[in-house]
C-alpha positions as CSV (number, residue, x, y, z in Angstrom):
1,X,-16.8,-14.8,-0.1
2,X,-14.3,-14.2,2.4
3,X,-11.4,-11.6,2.7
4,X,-7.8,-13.1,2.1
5,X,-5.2,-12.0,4.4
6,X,-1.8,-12.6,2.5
7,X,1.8,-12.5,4.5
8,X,5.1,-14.1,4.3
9,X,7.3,-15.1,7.1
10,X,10.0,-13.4,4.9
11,X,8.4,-10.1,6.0
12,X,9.7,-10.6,9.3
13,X,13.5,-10.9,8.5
14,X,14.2,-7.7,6.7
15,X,15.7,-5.7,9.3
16,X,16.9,-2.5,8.7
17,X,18.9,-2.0,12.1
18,X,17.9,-1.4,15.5
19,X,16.1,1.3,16.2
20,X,14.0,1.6,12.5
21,X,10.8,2.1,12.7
22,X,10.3,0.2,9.4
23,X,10.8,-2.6,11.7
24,X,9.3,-6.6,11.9
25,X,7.4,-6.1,14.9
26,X,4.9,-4.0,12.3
27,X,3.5,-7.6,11.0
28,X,3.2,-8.8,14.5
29,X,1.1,-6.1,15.7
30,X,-1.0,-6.5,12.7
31,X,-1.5,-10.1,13.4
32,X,-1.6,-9.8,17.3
33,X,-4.6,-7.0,17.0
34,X,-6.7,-9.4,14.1
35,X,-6.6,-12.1,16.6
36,X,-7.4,-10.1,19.5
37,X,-10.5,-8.2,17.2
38,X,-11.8,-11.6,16.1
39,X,-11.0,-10.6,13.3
40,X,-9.0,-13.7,12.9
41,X,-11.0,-17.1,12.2
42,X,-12.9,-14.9,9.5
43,X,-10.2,-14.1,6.8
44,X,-8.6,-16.6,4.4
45,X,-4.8,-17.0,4.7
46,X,-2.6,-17.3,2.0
47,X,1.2,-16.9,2.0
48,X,2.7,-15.0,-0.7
49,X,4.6,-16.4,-3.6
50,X,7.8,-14.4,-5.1
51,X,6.7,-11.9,-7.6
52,X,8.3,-13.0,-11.2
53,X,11.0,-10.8,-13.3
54,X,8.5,-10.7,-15.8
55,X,5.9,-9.4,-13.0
56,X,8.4,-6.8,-11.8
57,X,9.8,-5.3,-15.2
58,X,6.0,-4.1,-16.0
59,X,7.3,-1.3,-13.1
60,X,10.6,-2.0,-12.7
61,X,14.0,-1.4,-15.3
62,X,16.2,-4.4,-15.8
63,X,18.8,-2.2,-15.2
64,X,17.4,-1.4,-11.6
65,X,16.7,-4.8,-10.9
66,X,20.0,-6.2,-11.5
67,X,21.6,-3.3,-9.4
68,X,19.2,-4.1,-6.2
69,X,20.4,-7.7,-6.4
70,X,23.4,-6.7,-6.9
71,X,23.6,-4.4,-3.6
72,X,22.1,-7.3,-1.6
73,X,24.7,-8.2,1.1
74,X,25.4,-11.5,2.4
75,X,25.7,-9.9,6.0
76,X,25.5,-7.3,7.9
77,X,23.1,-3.6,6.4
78,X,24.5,-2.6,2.9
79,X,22.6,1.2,2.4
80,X,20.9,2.8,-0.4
81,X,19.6,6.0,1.1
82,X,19.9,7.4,4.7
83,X,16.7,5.9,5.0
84,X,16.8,2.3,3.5
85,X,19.0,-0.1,3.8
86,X,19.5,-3.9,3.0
87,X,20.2,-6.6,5.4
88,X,20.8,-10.6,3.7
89,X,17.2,-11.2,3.7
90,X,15.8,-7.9,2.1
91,X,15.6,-9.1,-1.7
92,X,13.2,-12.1,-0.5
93,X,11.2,-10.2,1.3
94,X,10.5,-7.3,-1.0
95,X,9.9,-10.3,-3.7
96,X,7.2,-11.3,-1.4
97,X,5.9,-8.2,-0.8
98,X,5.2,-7.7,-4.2
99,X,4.0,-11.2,-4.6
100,X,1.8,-10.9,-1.9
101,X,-0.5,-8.4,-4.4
102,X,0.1,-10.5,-7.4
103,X,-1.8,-13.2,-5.4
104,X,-4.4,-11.2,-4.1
105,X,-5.0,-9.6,-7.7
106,X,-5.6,-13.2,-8.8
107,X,-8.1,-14.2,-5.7
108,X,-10.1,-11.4,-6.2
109,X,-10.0,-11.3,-10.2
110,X,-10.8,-15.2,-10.0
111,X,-13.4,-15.1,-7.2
112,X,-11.7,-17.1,-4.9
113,X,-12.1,-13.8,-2.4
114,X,-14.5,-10.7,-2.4
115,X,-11.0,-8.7,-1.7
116,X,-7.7,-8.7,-0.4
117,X,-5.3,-7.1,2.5
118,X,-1.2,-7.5,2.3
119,X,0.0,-8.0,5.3
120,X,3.8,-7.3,4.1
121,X,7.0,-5.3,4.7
122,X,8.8,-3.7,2.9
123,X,6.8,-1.3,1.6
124,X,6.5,0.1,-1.4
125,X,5.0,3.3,-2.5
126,X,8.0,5.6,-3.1
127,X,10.0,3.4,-4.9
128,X,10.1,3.8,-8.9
129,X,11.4,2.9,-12.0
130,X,14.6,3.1,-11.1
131,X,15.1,4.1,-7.4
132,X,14.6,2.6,-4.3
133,X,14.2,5.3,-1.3
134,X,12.0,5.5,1.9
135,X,11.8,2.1,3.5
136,X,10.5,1.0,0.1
137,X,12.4,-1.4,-2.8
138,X,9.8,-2.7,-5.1
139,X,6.6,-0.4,-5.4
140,X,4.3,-3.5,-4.2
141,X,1.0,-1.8,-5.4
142,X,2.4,-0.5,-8.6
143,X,3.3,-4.2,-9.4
144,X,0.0,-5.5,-8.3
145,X,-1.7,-2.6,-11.2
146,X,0.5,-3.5,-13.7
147,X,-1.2,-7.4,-12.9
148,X,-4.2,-6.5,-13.6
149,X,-3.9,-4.6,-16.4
150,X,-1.2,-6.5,-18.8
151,X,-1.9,-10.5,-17.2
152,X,-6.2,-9.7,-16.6
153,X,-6.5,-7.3,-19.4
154,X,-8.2,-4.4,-17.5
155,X,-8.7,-1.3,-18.9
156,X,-9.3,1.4,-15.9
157,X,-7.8,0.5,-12.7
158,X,-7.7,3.5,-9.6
159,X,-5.5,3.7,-6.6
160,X,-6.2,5.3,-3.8
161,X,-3.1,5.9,-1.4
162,X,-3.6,7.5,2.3
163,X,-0.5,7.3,3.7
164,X,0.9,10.3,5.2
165,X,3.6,10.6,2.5
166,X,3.1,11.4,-0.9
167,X,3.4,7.8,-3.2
168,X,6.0,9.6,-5.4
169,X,7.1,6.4,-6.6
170,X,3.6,5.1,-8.0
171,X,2.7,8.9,-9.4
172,X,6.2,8.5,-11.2
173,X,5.2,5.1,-12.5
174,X,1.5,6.0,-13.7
175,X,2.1,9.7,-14.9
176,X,2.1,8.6,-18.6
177,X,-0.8,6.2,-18.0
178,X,-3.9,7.0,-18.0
179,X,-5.5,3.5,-17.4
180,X,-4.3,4.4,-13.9
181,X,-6.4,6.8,-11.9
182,X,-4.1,7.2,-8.7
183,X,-6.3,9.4,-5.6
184,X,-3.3,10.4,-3.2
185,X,-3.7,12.5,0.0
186,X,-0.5,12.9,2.2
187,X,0.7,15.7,4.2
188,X,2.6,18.7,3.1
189,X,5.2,20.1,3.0
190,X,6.7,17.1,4.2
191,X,9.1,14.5,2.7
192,X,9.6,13.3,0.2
193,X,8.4,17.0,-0.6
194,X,6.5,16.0,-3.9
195,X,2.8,15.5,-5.3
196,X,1.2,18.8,-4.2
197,X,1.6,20.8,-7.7
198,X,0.8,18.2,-9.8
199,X,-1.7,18.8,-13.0
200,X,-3.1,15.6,-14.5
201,X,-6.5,14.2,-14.9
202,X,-5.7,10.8,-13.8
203,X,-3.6,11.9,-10.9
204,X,-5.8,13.3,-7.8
205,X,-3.6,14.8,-5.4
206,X,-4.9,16.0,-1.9
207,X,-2.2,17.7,0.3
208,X,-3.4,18.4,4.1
209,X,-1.6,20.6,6.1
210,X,0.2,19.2,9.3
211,X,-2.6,18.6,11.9
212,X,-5.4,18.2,9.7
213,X,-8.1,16.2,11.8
214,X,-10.1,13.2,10.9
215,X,-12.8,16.2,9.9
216,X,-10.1,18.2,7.2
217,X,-9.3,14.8,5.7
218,X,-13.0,13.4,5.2
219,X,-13.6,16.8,3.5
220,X,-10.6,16.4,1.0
221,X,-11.7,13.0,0.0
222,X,-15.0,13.5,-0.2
223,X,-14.6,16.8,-2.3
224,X,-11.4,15.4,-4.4
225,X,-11.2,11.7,-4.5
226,X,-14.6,10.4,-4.3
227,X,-16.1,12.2,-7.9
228,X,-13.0,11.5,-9.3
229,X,-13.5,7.7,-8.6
230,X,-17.0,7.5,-9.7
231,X,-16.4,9.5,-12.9
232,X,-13.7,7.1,-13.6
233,X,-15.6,3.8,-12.9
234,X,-12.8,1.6,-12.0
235,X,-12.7,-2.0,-12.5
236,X,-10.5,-2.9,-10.0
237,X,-9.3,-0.6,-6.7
238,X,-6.0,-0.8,-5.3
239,X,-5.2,0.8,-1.7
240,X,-1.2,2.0,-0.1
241,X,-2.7,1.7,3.3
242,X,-0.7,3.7,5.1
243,X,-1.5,4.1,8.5
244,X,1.1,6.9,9.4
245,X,-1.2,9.7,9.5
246,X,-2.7,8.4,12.8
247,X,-2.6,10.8,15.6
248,X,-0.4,8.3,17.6
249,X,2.1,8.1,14.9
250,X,5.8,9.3,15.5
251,X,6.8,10.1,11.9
252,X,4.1,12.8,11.3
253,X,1.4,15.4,12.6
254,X,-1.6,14.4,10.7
255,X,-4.5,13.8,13.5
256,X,-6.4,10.9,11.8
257,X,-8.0,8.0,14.4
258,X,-9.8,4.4,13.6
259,X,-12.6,5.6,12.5
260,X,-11.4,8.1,9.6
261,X,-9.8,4.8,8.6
262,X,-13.1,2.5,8.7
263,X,-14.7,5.6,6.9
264,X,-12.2,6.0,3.8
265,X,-12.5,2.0,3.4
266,X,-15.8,1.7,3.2
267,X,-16.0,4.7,1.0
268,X,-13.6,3.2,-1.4
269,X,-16.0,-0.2,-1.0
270,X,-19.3,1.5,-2.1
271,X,-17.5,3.0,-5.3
272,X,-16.3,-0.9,-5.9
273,X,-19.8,-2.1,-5.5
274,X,-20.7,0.3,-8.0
275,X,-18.1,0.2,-10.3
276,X,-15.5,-2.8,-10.0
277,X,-17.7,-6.5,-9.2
278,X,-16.7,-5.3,-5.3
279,X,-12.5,-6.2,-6.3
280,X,-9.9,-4.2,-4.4
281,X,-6.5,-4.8,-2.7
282,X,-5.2,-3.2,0.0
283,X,-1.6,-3.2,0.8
284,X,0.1,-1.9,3.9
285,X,2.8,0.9,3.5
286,X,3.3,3.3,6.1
287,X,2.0,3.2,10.6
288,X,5.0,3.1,13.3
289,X,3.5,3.1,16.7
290,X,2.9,-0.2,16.9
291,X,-0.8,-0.4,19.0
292,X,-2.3,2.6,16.9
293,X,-1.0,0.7,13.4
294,X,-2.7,-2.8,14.7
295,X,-5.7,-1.2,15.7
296,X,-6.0,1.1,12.8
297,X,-5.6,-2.2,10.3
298,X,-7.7,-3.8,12.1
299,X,-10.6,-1.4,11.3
300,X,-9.8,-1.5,7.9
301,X,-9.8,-4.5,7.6
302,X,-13.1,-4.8,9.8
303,X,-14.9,-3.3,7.0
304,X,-13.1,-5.0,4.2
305,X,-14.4,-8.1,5.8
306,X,-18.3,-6.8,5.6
307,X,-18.6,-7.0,9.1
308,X,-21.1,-4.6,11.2
């Protein structure tokens, strides 16, 4: 079965202002370095439907829900945080976002694909309950979980999140579940400042120091993550693939390159094969300089795809 590639062209009208670097041209360079890999005529393309209200209240208050449509402007940026703002086509595009993982929960619980990859903006793994912050509205992989859990019926589902921030948003979701086995690595101190103390036994956290290399962060997975997985036996992955904690990136000072990528994925794929019937879904949070962020989800997807 092939790999499913999942986008919306909403993705590429949520604009943040000039000068973001939670900007559109993220998607392109996505799609410009699949096509240039080869990757292209390989993966199965679906565009995303709008998550449902019923889909985004498993995660999501009412109350928060009606307050982000009501903040929505009809021109112009309306702000939340310093960091996240709204512009008129912002509410569709998040919807799609976390549509996008609905879908690809479905493919790959029905078959239709051996696994998935979101190709979507905004992201979403520090949003919570209640709270939209850091670039992010709906917590698009927190949604997808909930999917498979409450509309497939799963019992044990993990997450493993690599983005250079702490997913403060999906630990604050999951800390009272324990269906949820969430694997988070991130550096710190940095923001949003959170993730490093926390005691649970379904919540993995691995903190790395600013300029951990590709070396210090295969160690903390392998150590941390990976016998946490396997003692777990998840039926399902999930993956924030951030790609912010490449070497090239702007935003941060871990030293991570391609490869550490290509290595985590196909780590996570040999506890899938063992564990889950092979089903994961990746979806892409953080990665700002544009050629390292293509390339980078390019070899993630590479793997994903089964491809030598």
């Amino acid at each position: 079965m092939p790999t499913a590639c999942i986008s919306h062209p909403s993705c590429l009208r949520h604009d943040m202002g000039q000068g973001h670097p939670e900007c559109p041209a993220r998607i392109r360079a996505i799609e410009d370095q699949l096509i240039a890999s080869g990757l292209h005529p390989l993966l199965q393309y679906h565009d995303a439907p709008s998550a449902t209200r019923e889909q985004l209240e498993r995660v999501h208050s009412a109350a928060y829900l009606d307050a982000l449509w009501a903040a929505r402007p009809t021109e112009g940026l309306a702000m939340l945080d310093p960091d996240t703002w709204m512009n008129p086509h912002t509410w569709d595009a998040a919807l799609h976002a976390a549509g996008a993982v609905v879908l690809a929960t479905d493919l790959v619980m029905q078959g239709r694909a051996e696994n998935a990859f979101c190709n979507v903006r905004p992201p979403g793994h520090h949003a919570s309950r209640e709270r939209a912050m850091g670039f992010c509205f709906f917590n698009n992989v927190a949604v997808g979980v909930g999917h498979a859990l409450e509309h497939h019926g799963l019992e044990r589902v993990a997450v493993v999140d690599f983005d250079v921030h702490h997913g403060n948003g999906t630990e604050a979701i999951f800390r009272d579940d324990p269906r949820v086995l969430l694997c988070s690595c991130f550096q710190h101190p940095y923001y949003p400042y959170s993730g490093a103390d926390t005691v649970s036994s379904h919540i993995i956290p691995a903190p790395l120091p600013a300029h951990t290399d590709g070396a210090g962060f295969r160690a903390a997975v392998s150590e941390k993550f990976l016998p946490a997985l396997y003692a777990f036996r998840p039926q399902m992955v999930f993956i924030s693939a951030g790609f912010d904690a490449h070497r090239e990136d702007p935003l941060a000072s871990l030293k991570l390159v391609e490869a550490d990528y290509a290595w985590i994925t196909q780590a996570v794929m040999n506890i899938a094969a063992a564990h889950a019937r092979c089903r994961i879904v990746s979806t892409l949070e953080g990665g700002y300089a544009l050629h390292a962020l293509g390339r980078s989800a390019a070899a993630h997807v590479h793997v994903l795809a089964g491809l030598p």
